[in-house]
C-alpha positions in Angstrom: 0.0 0.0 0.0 2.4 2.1 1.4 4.5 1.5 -2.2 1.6 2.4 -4.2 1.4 5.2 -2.4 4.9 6.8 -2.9 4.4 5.4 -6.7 1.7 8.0 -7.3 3.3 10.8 -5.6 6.4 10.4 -8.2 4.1 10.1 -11.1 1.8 13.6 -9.6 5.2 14.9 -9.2 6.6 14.5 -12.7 2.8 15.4 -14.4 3.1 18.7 -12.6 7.1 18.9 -13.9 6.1 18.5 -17.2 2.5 20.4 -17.3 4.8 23.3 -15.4 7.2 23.1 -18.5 4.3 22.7 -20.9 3.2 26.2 -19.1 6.1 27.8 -19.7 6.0 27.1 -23.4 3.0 28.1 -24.2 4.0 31.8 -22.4 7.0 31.9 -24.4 4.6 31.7 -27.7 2.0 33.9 -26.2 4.6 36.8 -25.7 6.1 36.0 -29.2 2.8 36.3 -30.4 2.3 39.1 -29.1 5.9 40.8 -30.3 5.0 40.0 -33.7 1.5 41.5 -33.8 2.7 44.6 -32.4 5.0 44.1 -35.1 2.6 43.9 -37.5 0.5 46.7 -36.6 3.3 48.8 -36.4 4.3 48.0 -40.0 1.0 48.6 -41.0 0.7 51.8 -39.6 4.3 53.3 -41.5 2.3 51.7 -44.4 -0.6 53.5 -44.0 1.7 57.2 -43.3 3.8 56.4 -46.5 0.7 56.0 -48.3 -0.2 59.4 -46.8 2.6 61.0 -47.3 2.8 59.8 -51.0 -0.9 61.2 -51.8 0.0 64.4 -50.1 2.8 65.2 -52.5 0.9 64.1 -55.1 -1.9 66.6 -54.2 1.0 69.4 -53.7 2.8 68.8 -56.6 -0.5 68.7 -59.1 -1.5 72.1 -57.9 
């Protein structure tokens, strides 16, 4: 009984080792996810003001 007993604490011990290192893993993609749609939307938005920009002179230079 006793053997059972210490049995199970090793196997509750390693499931909470590796769900602890599957935890960490999944927060080191969430915070990559994250840099990259910051990223994203940062590119977007210099997109979006170059596109500006570009009309603007457009605009100036036509008149």
């Amino acid at each position: 009984m006793l053997e059972i007993a210490i049995e199970d604490r090793k196997e509750s011990q390693s499931e909470r080792a590796r769900l602890g290192e599957y935890n960490s893993r999944l927060q080191e993609l969430y915070e990559n996810a994250q840099y990259n749609l910051r990223y994203l939307e940062e590119k977007e938005e210099y997109s979006r003001n170059l596109e500006a920009k570009k009309a603007y002179y457009n605009l100036s230079y036509r008149r």
